[in-house]
C-alpha positions in Angstrom: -32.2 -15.2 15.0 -28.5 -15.2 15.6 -27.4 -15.6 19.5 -26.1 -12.6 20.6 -25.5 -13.7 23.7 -22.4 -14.7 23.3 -19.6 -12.9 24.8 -17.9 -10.3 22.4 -14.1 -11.3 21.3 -10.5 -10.0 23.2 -8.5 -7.5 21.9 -5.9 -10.5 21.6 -8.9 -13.1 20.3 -9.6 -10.4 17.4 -5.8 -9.7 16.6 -4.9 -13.3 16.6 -8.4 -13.7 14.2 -7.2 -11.1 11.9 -3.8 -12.1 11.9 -3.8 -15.5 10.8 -6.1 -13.7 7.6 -3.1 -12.0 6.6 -0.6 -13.2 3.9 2.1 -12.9 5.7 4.3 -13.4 2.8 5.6 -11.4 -0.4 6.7 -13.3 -3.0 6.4 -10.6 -5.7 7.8 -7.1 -5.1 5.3 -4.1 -5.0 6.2 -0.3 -5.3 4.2 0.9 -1.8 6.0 -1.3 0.2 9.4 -0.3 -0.7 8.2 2.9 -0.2 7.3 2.6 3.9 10.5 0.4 3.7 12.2 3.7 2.6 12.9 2.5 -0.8 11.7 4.4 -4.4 11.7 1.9 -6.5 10.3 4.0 -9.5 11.9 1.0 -12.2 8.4 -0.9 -11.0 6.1 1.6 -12.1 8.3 3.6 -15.1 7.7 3.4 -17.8 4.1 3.3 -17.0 2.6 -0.4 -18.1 1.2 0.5 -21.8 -2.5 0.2 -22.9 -3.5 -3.1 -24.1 -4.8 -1.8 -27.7 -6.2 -4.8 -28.6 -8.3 -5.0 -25.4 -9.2 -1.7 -25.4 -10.3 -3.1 -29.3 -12.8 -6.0 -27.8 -13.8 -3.8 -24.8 -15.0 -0.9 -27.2 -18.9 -2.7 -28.2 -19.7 -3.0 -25.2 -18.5 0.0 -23.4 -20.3 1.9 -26.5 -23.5 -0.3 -25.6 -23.0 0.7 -21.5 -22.4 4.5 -22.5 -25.7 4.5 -25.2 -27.8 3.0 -22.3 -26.6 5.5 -19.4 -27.5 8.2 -21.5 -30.8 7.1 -21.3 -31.0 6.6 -17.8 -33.3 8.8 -15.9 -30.8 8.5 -12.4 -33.4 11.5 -11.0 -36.0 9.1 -11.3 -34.1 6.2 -9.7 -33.6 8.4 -6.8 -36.9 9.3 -5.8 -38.4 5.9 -6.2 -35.7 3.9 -5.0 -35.7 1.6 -7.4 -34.1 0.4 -10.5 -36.4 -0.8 -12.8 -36.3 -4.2 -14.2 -36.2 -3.6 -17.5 -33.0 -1.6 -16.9 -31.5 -4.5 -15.2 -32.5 -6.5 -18.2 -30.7 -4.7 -20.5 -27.7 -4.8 -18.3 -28.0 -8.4 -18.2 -28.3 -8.5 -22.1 -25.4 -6.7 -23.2 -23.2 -9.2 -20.6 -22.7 -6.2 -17.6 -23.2 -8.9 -15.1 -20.2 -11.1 -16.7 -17.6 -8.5 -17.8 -14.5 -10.6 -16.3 -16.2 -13.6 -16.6 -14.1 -16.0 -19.3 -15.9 -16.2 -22.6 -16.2 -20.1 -22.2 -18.7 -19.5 -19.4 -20.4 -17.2 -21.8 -19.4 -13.9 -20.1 -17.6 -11.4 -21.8 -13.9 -12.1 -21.1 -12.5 -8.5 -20.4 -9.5 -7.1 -18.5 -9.6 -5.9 -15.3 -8.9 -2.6 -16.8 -11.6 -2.6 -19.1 -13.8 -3.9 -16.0 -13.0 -0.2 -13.7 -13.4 1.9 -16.9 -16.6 0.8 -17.0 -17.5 1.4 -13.5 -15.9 4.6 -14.0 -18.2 5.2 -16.9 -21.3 4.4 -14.5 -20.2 6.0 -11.7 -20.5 9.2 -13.4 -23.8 9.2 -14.0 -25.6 6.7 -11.2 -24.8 5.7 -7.9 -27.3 3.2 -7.6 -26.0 1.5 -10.6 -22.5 1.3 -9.9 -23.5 -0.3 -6.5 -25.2 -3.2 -8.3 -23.0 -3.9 -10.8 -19.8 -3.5 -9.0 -21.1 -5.3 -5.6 -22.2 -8.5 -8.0 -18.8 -8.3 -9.5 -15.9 -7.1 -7.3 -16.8 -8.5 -4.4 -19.5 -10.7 -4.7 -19.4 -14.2 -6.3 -17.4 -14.1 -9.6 -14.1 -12.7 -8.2 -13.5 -15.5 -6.1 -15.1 -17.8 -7.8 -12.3 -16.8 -10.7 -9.7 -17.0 -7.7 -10.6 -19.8 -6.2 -13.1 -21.8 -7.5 -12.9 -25.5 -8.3 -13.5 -26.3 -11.9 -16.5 -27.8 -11.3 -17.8 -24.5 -8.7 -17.2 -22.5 -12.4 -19.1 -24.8 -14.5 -21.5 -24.7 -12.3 -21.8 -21.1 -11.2 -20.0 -18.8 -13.5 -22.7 -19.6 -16.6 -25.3 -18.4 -14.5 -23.7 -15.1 -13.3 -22.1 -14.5 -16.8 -26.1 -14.4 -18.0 -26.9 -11.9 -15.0 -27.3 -13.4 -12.0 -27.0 -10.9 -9.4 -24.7 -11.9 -6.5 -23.8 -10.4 -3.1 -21.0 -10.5 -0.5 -22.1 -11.8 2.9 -20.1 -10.9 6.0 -21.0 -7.7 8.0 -22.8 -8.9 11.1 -24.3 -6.9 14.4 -21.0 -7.0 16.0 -18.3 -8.4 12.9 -17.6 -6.3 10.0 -13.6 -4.8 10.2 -13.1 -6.8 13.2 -14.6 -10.5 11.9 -13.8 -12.0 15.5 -17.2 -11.4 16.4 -18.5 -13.1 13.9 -21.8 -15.1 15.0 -23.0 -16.9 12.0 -22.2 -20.6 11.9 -21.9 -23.5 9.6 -22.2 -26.8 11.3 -21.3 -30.1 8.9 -23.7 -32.6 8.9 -23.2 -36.1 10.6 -22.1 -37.8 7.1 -20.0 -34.5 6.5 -21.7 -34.1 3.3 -23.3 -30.9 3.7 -23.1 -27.7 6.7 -26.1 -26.1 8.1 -26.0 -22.6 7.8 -27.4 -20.2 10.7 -26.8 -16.9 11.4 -28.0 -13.0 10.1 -26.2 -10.6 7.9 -26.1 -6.8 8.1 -25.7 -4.4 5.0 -25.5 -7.4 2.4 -25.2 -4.7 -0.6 -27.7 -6.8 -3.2 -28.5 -8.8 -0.8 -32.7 -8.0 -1.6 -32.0 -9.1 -5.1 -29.0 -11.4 -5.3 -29.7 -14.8 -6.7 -26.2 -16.2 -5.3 -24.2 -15.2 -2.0 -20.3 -15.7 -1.1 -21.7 -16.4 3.0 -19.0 -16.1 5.5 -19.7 -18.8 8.4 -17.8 -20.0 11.2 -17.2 -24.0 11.0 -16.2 -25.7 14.1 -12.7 -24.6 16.0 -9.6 -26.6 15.3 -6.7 -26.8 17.5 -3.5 -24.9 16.7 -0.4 -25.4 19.3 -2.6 -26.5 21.6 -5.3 -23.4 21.5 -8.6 -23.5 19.8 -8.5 -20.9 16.7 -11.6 -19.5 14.8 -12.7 -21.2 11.5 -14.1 -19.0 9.2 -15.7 -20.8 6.0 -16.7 -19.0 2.7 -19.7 -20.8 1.2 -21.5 -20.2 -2.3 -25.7 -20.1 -1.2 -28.1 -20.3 -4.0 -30.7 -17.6 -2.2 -33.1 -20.3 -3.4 -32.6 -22.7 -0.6 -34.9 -22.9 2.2 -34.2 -21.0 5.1 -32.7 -17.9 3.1 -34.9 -15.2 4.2 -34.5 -11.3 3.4 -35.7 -10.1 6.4 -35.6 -6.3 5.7 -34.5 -3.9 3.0 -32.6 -1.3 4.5 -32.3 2.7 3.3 -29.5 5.4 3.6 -29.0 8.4 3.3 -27.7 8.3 -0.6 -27.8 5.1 -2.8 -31.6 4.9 -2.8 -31.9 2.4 -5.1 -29.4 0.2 -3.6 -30.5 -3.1 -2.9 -29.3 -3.8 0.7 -30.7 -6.1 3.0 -31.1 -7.7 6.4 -30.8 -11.2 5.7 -31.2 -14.3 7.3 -30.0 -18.4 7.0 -32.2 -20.3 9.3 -31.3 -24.2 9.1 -29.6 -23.5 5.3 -28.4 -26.6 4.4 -25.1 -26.2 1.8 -23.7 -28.9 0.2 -19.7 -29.4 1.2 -18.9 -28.7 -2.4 -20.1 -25.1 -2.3 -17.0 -24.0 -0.2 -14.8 -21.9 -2.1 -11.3 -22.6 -1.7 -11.2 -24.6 1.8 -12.3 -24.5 5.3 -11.2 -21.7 7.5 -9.6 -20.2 4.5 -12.7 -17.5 4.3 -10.9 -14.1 5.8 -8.1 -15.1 3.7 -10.3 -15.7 0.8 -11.9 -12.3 1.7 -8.9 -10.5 1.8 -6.9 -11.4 -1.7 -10.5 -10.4 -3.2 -10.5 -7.3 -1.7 -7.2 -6.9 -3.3 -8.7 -6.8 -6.6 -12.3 -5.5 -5.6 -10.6 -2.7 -4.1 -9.4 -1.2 -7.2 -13.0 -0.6 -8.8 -13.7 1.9 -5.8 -10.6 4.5 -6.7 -11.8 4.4 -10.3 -15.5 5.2 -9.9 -14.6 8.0 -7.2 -11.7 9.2 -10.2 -15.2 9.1 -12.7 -17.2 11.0 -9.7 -14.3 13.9 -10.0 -14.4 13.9 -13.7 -18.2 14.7 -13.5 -17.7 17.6 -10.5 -15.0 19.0 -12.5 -17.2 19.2 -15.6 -19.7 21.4 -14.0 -17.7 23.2 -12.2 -15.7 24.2 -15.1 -19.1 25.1 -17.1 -20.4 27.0 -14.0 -17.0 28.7 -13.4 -17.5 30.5 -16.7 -21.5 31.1 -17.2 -22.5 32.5 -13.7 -21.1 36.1 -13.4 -20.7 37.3 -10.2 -19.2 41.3 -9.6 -18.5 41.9 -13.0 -16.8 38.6 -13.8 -17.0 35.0 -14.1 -16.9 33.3 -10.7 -14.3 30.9 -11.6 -12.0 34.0 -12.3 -12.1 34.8 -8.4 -9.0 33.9 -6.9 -10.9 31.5 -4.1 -13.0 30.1 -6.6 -10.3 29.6 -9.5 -8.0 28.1 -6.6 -10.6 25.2 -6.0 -10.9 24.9 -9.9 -7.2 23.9 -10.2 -7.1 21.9 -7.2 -9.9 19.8 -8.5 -8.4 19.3 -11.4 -5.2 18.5 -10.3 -6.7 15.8 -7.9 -9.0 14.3 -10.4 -6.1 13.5 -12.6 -3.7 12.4 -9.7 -7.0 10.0 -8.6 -6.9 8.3 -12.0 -3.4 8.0 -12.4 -3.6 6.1 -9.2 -6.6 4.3 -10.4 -5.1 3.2 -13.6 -1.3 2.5 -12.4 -2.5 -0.1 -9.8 -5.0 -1.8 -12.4 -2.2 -2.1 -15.1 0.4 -3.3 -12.6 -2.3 -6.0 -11.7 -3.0 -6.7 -14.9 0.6 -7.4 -15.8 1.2 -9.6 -13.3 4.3 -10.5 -11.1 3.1 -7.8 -8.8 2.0 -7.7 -5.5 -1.0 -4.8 -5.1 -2.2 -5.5 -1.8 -1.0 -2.2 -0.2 -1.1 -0.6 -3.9 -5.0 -1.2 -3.9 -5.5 -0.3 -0.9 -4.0 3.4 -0.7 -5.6 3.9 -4.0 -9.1 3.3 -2.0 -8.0 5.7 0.7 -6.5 7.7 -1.1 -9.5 8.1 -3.9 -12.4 8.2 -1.9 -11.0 11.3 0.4 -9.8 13.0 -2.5 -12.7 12.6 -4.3 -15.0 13.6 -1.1 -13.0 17.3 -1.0 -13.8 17.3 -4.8 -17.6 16.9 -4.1 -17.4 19.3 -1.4 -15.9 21.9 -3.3 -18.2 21.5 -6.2 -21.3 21.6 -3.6 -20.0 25.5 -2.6 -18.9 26.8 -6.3 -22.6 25.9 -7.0 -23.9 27.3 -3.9 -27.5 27.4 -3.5 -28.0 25.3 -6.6 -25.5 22.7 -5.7 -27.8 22.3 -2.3 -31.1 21.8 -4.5 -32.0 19.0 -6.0 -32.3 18.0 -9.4 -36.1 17.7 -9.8 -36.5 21.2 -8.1 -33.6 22.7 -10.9 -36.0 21.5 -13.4 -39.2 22.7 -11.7 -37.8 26.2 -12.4 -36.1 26.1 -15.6 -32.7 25.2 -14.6 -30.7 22.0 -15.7 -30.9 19.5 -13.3 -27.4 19.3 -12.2 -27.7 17.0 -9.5 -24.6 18.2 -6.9 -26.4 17.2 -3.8 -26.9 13.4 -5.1 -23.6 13.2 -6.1 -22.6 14.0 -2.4 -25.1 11.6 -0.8 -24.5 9.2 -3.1 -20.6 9.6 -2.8 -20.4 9.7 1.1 -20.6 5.9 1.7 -17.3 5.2 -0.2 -15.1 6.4 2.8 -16.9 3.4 4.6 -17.5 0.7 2.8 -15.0 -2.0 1.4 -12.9 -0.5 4.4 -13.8 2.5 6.5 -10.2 5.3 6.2 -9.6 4.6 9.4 -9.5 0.6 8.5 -7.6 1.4 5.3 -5.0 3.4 7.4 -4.6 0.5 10.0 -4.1 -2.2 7.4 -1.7 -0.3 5.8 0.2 0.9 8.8 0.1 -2.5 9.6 1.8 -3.9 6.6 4.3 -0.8 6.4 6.6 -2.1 9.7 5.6 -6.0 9.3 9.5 -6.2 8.0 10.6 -4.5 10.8 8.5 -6.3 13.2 9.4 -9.7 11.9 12.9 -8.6 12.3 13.5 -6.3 15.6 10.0 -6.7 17.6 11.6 -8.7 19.9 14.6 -6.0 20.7 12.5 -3.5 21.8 9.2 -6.0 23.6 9.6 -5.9 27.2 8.4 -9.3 27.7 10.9 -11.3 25.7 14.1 -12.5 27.2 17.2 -12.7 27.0 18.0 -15.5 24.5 15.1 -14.0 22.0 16.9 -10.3 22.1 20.2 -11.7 21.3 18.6 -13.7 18.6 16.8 -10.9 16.9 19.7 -9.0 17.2 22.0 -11.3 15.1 19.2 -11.6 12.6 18.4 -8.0 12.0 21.3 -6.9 12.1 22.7 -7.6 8.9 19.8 -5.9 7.6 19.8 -2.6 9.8 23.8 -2.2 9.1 23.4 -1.6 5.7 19.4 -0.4 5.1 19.9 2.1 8.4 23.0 4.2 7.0 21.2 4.4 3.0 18.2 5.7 4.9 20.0 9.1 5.0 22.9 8.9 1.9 22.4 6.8 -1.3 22.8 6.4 -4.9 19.3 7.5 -5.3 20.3 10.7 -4.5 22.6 11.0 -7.4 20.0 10.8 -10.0 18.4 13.1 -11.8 15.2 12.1 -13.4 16.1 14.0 -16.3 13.7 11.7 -18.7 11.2 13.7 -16.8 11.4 17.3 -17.6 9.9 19.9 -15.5 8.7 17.2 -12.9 12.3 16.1 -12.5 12.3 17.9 -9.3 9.2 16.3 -8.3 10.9 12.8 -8.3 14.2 13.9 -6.4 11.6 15.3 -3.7 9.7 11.7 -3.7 13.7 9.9 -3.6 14.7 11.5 -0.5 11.3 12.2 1.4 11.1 8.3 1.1 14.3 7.8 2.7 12.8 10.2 5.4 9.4 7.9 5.4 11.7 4.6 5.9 14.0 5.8 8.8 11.0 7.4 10.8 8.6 4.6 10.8 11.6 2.8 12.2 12.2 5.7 14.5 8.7 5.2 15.4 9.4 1.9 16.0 12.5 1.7 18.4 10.7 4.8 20.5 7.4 3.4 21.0 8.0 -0.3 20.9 4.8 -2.5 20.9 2.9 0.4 22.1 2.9 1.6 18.8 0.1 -0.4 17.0 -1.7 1.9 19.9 0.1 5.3 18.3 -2.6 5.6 15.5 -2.4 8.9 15.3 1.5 8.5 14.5 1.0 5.4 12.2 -1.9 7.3 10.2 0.2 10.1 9.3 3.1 8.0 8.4 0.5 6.0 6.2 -0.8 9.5 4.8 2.3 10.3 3.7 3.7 6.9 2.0 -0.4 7.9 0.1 0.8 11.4 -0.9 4.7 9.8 -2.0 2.2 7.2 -3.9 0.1 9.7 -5.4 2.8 12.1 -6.9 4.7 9.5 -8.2 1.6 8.1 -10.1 0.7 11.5 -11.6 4.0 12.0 -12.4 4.6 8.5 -14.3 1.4 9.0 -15.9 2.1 12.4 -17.2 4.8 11.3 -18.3 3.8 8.4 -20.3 0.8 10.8 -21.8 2.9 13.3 -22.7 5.2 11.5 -24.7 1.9 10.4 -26.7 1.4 14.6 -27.2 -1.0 15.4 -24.5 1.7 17.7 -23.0 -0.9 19.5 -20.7 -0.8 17.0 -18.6 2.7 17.9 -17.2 0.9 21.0 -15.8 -1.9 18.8 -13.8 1.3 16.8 -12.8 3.5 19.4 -11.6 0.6 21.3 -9.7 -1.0 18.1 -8.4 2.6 17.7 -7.0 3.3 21.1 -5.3 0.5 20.4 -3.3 1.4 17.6 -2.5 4.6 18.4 -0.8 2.9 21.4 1.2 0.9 18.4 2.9 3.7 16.2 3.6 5.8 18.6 5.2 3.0 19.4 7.0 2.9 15.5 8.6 6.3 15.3 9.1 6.0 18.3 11.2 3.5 16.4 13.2 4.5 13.1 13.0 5.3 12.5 16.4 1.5 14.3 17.6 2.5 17.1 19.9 -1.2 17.2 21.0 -1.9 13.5 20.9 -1.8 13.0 24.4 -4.0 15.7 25.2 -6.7 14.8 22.1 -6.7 11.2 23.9 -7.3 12.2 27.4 -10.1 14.8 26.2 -11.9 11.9 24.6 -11.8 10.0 27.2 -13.4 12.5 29.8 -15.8 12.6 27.0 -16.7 9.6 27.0 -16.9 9.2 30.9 -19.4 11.9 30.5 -17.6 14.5 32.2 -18.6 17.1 29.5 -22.2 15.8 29.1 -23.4 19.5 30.6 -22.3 20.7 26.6 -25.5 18.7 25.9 -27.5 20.8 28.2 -30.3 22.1 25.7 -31.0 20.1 23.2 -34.1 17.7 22.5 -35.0 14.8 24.5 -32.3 11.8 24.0 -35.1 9.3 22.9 -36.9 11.9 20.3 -33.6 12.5 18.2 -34.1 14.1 14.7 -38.3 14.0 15.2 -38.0 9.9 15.5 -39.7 9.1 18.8 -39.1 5.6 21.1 -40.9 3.0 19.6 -43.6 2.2 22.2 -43.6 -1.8 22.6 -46.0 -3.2 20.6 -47.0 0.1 19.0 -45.6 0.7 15.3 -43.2 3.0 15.0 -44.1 7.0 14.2 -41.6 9.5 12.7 -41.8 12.7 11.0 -43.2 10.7 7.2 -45.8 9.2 8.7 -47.1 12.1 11.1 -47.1 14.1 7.6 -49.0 11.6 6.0 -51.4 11.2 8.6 -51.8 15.1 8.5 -52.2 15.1 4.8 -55.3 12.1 5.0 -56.9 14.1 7.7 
């Protein structure tokens, strides 16, 4: 068992953890960062990266083979048994869907990254369950960084194996680490020759971790000393789930996914030979962050597949079910979610697609372009589920197999949404998504001016933050509010021309108030989430409009004019909730929201409780009873049902 006795880490222990995780550098430029920096830089993203033709050429078989087999995937069946059955995973591992990025030379298929999320889009849009295998063997579990940072003999070694379908799984979540990896309890201790590390430690929510073959396992190795204070060392290790000691100690279940293979698993006494660390030691958060950076763009394109689906039905249902005399999507609150939907679904794969090709042509920087995309997609994509749960109504709530008990096709709406939920968690939770990028969006303005406005630092270090920002701040302050941006006109764009003079100055607004922000709050303000996370939401929104709007551009120049239309409406909205942060940038009720939750939380307000059931019988699950097996509401039925 891990020791959980150890003392949890310090607010300053877990910042200086996650901090020395980040790059701290840029050396390539990226579009979302000159956009919380105040800057439109629409010459990176326009004219939109093209498609790759000839990989869209080599990517066709097998996204033929992947669509043939979906269509014969009985996902309503994988949902009430909870499991995918082998020969399904067989076939996946036949036609090389375990080893789609995987170089040809190691016998995997050798796609794009692009081709790579247009196949999980493809699976997303029929099976949740599915997507979680594929995707969690391949964007975040061994293969990424194996490609990233791998030793040629690690890819010899490993990536033959994978590219034939060895499932793989990522390895970090603990009890108490999973966002905040300061807490991490799982260690890795080297050997007396050094030769190999003995692995001990649990991990929580390994997605494939019941099945996985292979495991990227994130351990801490012993401290080292950095100016004179012991820092963290956190090691990524490959573990073949072969070795003695690796132990699944419990499949776990949720509330959608219910084939997903997730698992409690343990590492008693594992011992790992010193060649299986990827990269080098204590370079694991790092190593887990520039994967994410990649792995992070395969979520916005299955929730973009997820909306394609929604809007499908919707669009059918909008027209056959007659309601007072006329269709129900003719209703103005019904035909208003319609276009919304639509709108969203093509801003959510215009995002999608734009950060894939600018990582795919390289000389970019996606980091923060990967990550709005995920926060962007998934709560986009969630109002899009929602929405298509009320059109349906009553049949959206039923479930598939009971449609088709009656009659009815088995549109499966209330799968979708349990099945769906989990992406506003996992890979980074919103409010995770929000911080990183908040955090990212004043780290120039930080490494410049955090010492003018921090109380504690003295004399010598204002002056000399002064004299260095201030070459900076006396020419990017002044262009915040008048520039030559302003001149242009975007006339290449048409309709939508108005769209990017709105996007040109509202980021010149963004840039001067996060620095506004800034200079008022000082280093209280990695406390002001409330004002960071609308400033993030609306450098997402700037993001998102300026995606559609390249896209639509791009398409319609290729004749699929409509798209303007999605574009321009997409936008409108858009706007409406932008001007509605700015309004409240600065939280008027903040203050008040804060002190509330705390009185909550002190229990001051526990009498609002006063009437429900008993705090250790929640939801019909009683108290386990030591020693006594644990009864709920399945087992009392089945007991009923034997009797």
């Amino acid at each position: 068992m891990t020791d959980q006795s150890q003392a949890l880490a310090t607010e300053k222990e877990a910042r200086d953890v996650a901090e020395s995780a980040r790059e701290t550098e840029w050396e390539h430029p990226s579009f979302a960062r000159e956009l919380f920096l105040g800057r439109f830089r629409l010459d990176l993203i326009h004219p939109h990266p093209p498609n790759d033709d000839a990989e869209e050429a080599r990517a066709k078989p097998f996204m033929d083979k992947l669509k043939t087999f979906l269509d014969r995937v009985d996902s309503a069946e994988i949902d009430r048994t909870g499991e995918i059955p082998e020969p399904l995973v067989q076939e996946l591992r036949d036609m090389g869907a375990f080893g789609i990025k995987i170089p040809k030379e190691y016998g995997g298929l050798g796609l794009s990254q692009m081709s790579y999320i247009r196949a999980m889009e493809l699976v997303t849009s029929k099976d949740g369950s599915l997507v979680a295998l594929l995707s969690a063997s391949q964007s975040i579990g061994v293969p990424q960084p194996l490609k990233l940072f791998g030793t040629d003999e690690q890819k010899k070694k490993f990536f033959p194996r994978l590219a034939k379908g060895a499932i793989s799984a990522f390895a970090l979540t603990e009890v108490d680490a999973g966002s905040d990896p300061a807490n991490l309890r799982t260690t890795a201790t080297p050997t007396e020759d050094g030769e190999h590390f003995i692995i001990n430690g649990e991990k929580l929510w390994c997605t494939n971790g019941t099945r996985a073959e292979l495991f990227v396992v994130m351990a801490r190795t012993p401290d080292k000393q950095v100016k004179g204070k012991n820092a963290k060392q956190i090691t990524a290790f490959i573990v073949d789930a072969s070795m003695p000691g690796v132990e699944v100690v419990h499949r776990l279940h949720f509330m959608g996914l219910k084939a997903i293979e997730n698992g409690l698993i343990r590492f008693s006494n594992v011992k790992v030979p010193r060649e299986n660390i990827l990269w080098a030691e204590g370079k694991g958060l790092k190593l887990a962050l520039v994967t994410l950076n990649t792995g992070r763009l395969t979520i916005p394109a299955g929730c973009a597949g997820a909306g394609k689906t929604m809007l499908r039905i919707v669009r059918k249902w909008g027209m056959e079910r007659v309601q007072w005399g006329q269709p129900v999507g003719k209703h103005e609150a019904v035909a208003q979610k319609i276009a919304r939907m639509a709108a969203n679904t093509f801003a959510m794969e215009a995002i999608a697609e734009l950060s894939a090709a600018l990582y795919e042509k390289g000389g970019y920087d996606i980091r923060l372009e990967a990550a709005l995309a995920k926060l962007y997609n998934t709560e986009a994509g969630w109002k899009i589920i929602d929405d298509t749960m009320q059109i349906r109504g009553g049949r959206g709530y039923e479930t598939a197999i009971s449609l088709a008990s009656r009659g009815e096709a088995p549109i499966a709406v209330e799968r979708a949404m349990r099945d769906y939920r989990i992406n506003l968690i996992f890979e980074g939770s919103s409010e995770i998504m929000r911080l990183f990028i908040a955090r990212e969006a004043v780290d120039h303005h930080f490494k410049l001016a955090f010492n003018i406005v921090n109380p504690d630092s003295t004399m010598k270090e204002r002056l000399t933050a002064m004299a260095k920002s201030a070459p900076f701040y006396l020419t990017w302050y002044p262009t915040r509010f008048v520039s030559a941006g302003r001149l242009k006109t975007f006339g290449e764009f048409g309709n939508l021309a108005t769209h990017l003079r709105y996007i040109e100055r509202t980021t010149r607004h963004l840039g001067r108030s996060i620095f506004h922000a800034m200079v008022r709050y000082g280093p209280k303000l990695e406390r002001k989430q409330a004002v960071l996370f609308r400033a993030v939401d609306i450098g997402a929104e700037l993001f998102a409009m300026s995606a559609s709007c390249v896209r639509a551009q791009m398409l319609a120049a290729k004749g699929q004019k409509e798209a303007i239309a999605l574009a321009d409406t997409f936008c409108r909205e858009a706007r409406l909730r932008i001007d509605e942060h700015f309004r409240n940038l600065f939280g008027p009720n903040d203050e008040n929201l804060y002190k509330l939750a705390m009185s909550v939380l002190k229990g001051e307000h526990a009498w609002l409780e006063r009437g429900i059931a008993a705090e250790n019988s929640e939801m019909g699950i009683d108290s386990p009873v030591p020693g006594a097996p644990r009864v709920g509401v399945s087992e009392i039925k089945e007991m009923a049902g034997a009797v």
